[in-house]
Each structure stands twice: as C-alpha cells, then as structure tokens.
C-alpha positions, 0 to 999 in steps of 0.5 A: 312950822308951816305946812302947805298942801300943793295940788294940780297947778302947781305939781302932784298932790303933796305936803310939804313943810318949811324947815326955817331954819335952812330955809327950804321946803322939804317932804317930810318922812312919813310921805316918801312914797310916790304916792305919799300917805294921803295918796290922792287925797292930798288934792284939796287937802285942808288943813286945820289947827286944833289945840296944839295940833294939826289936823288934815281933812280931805275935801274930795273924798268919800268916806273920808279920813282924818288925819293928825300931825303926830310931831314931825315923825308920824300921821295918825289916821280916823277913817271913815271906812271904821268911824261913821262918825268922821265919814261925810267930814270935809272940813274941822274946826275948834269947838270953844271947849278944844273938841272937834267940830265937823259935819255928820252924814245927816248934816248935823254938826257934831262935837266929837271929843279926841282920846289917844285914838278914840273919838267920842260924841260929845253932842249934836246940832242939827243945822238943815235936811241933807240934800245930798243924792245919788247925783247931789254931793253937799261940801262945807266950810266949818268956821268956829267963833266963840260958841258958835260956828258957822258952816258954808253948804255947798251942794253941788249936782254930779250929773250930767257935769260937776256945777254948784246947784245951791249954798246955804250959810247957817249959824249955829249956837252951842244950845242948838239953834241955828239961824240961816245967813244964806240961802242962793241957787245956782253959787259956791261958797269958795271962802268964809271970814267971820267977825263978831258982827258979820260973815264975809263969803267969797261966792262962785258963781255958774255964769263964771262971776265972783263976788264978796258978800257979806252978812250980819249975824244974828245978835 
C-alpha cells in the first residue's frame, strides 16, 4: 500500500493512500474532517516504516506526536503533551533490535521500545550539547544502518527570520559512541542516504545554493 503526504504546493495539508487496485488516490476514513486527524500537522509529515508498521512524525511541531497506522481503520497517537519522551521527536527510524529510534529534548538518542499503547526507555546514546534556545530550534534526519544510526542536526535560528544557522552529522554506535561526520555553518541538511562505507547528504545552503556531499564513515 503507499501512502503520500501532500503539503502547500500541491493542496492543504493531508494523507492520502493509493488503493491499487482501482487505481485512484483516496482520504482514507479516519481523516474526513476539514481539518483531518493530523490537523496542521500534516504539513512535513514524515513518514516511517517500523517493523510491519507505519509510523508519522511531524517535522514542525512542538511538543510532538507520534502517530501509528492501525490497519486502514484507525491511527493511534503518543503525544508529546503526556510522553516527554516523544516531545522534541521530528523523525524515527528502526532501531536493529525493531525498536524505535528518535531523538530526546537533551539531544540524546533513545531506543524506546512499543507495548500496545506503552513506550518504554530501552536505552540512551548521547550524540552532541543541545543547542536549542528561545530563538534556536534543532530538526533532525534519524537514518538506521545495522547497529548503528546516523542523525543530521539542523539548527536553525527564529529570530529575526527563519535561516539555518549550522548542521552537524554524527554517527552513533549501539554502545554509545558517537563520531562526528559534519560539522558546517551557515547549511541544512535537506536529505541523507547511507551505505556501508559513506553518508551522502543533500546540503541547503543560505546563499540559496545546494550540493551533494559525501562522507566516509568511521571503520
């Protein structure tokens, strides 16, 4: 089954999923609402495959909410206002054990295992001092390769306008360690690819430019 977010370029915000066999797009159920069930959440809505599960993590949101496909027939939400652990989260991926992988408000990476309707700490990796301030907010790009994950920093400044003020790229082993890969001013990190020997990264720049870097990854 696939699933697409659509956002401001291409209509309001929504969710919507390809029934292939009649071969049409359609809102699924449990969004038709005007404001659907993600609200405005659904703009830069990522979604994420964990286990047989799809999971949605809004990318512009504070506190957050994780959301999980139940079926066709209903969503199940985690959110940040009761969780402080999924309250700074802005992306997930698979953890090589089938757990959850996001970040903490401390810029720590947690393993958080799912029971039913319960999250429970496995275990945390510290990655690099949160930077984030009254006029500083930090977004990040979770990758998951093997035991290890990779995860693009964004820190971007609010005031006196939205601009990307530094990115940062680390990798993080299952025992903790981390190694940084990244380390730019001025730069976002837009999208992340990872093979067993690099990390190619999609950069944004603040003059307007864009490039592709990549980068070797620790042995």
């Amino acid at each position: 089954m696939l699933w697409v977010v659509t956002g401001d370029r291409d209509g309001s915000p929504a969710v919507l999923r390809f029934r292939q066999r009649e071969r049409r797009w359609e809102v699924p159920g449990w969004v038709r609402r005007p404001e659907g069930i993600f609200g405005t959440d659904a703009r830069g809505l990522r979604l994420r495959l964990i286990k047989a599960d799809l999971w949605a993590v809004p990318s512009q949101v504070i506190p957050s909410t994780l959301y999980r496909f139940s079926g066709v027939q209903r969503v199940d939400e985690f959110r940040g206002q009761d969780m402080k652990l999924v309250s700074c989260a802005r992306d997930l991926a698979e953890s090589a054990t089938g757990n959850l992988l996001l970040r903490s408000c401390e810029n720590e990476l947690q393993e958080v295992r799912v029971d039913g309707m319960d999250l429970a700490l496995v275990a945390t990796r510290p990655m690099v001092p949160n930077e984030d301030a009254a006029d500083r907010w930090t977004d990040e790009i979770v990758v998951a390769h093997g035991a290890r994950a990779i995860v693009a920093l964004n820190i971007g400044a609010i005031m006196p306008s939205t601009r990307p003020t530094r990115a940062r790229i680390i990798e993080v082993d299952s025992l903790g360690v981390a190694r940084s890969l990244f380390d730019d001013a001025d730069v976002v990190v837009r999208s992340m690819a990872v093979t067993p020997r690099s990390v190619i990264a999609v950069l944004f720049r603040g003059d307007g430019s864009a490039d592709a870097v990549q980068l070797l990854r620790p042995r």
